[in-house]
C-alpha positions in Angstrom: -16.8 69.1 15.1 -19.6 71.9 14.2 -21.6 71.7 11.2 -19.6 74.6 9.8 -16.6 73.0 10.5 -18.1 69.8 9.0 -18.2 72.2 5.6 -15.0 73.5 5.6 -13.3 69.7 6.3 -15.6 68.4 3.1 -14.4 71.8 0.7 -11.1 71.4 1.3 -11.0 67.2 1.4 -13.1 68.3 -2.1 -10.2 70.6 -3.5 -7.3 68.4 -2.3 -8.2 64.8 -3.4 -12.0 64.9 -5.2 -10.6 67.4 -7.9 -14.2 69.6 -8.2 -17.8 68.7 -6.9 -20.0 66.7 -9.0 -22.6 68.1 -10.7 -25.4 69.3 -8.5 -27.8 67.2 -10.2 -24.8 64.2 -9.7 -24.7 64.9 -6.3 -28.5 64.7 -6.1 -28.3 61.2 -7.7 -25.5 60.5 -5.6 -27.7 61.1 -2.0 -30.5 59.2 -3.5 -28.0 56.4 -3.9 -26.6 56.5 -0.4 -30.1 57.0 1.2 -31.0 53.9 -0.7 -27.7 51.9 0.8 -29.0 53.1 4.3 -32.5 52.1 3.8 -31.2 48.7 2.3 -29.7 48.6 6.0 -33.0 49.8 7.8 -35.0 47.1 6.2 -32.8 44.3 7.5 -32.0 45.5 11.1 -34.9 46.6 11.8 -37.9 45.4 9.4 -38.4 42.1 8.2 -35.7 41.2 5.7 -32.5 39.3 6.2 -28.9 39.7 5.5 -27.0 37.7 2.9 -24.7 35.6 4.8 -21.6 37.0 5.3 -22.8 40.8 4.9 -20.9 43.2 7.3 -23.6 46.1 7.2 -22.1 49.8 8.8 -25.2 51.7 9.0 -23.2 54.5 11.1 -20.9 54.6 7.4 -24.1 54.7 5.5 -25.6 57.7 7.4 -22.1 59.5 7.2 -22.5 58.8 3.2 -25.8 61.0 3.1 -23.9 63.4 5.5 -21.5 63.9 3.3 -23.0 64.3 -0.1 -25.9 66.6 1.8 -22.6 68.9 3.0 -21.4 68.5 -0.5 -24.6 70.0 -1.9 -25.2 72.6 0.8 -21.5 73.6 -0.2 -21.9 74.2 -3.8 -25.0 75.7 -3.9 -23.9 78.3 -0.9 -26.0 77.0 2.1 -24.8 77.3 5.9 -25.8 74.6 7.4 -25.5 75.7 10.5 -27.8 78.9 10.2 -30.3 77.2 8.4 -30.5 74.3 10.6 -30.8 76.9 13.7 -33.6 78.3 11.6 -35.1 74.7 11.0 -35.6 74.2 14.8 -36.9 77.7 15.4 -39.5 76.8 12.6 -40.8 73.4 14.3 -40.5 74.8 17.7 -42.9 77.0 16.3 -45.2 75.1 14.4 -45.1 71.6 16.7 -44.6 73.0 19.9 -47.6 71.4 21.6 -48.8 68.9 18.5 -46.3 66.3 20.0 -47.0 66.5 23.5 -50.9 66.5 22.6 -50.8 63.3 20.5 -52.6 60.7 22.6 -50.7 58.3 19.5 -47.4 58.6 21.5 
């Protein structure tokens, strides 16, 4: 699936079953929620906190959560992903093309 594909699937899931889009400012609470759920996730795997016993933790579900509210806002508030992504790489090709490579940190 392409990103604008990825658009289209959540607009039309969004008129079929979701009724209208939240809010933008809903939708911006909304990603801060799922980002929290994923870091929740993070912390545990991969830092230094535990699971509750018996937690089933789906960090692949959580990531598609941020996914789709981020598609959700790029949708209401007229944003191709897809072009602006391309332009996002062009950008840090650009500005970090060698800052990487010269980093004696990695």
């Amino acid at each position: 699936m392409t990103i604008k594909e990825a658009q289209s699937q959540v607009d039309q899931w969004i008129k079929t079953y979701g009724v209208r889009y939240f809010s933008e400012l809903t939708n911006m609470a909304v990603l801060t929620e799922e980002v929290g759920e994923m870091a929740r996730i993070m912390a545990r795997k991969y830092g230094d906190q535990s699971f509750k016993t018996g937690e089933q933790p789906d960090l692949g579900d959580e990531i598609a959560d941020v996914l789709w509210v981020l598609i959700c806002i790029a949708n209401q508030t007229g944003i191709d992903l897809t072009e602006e992504f391309r332009k996002n790489i062009e950008k840090k090709t650009r500005r970090d093309k060698t800052r990487h490579i010269n980093n004696p940190k990695l």
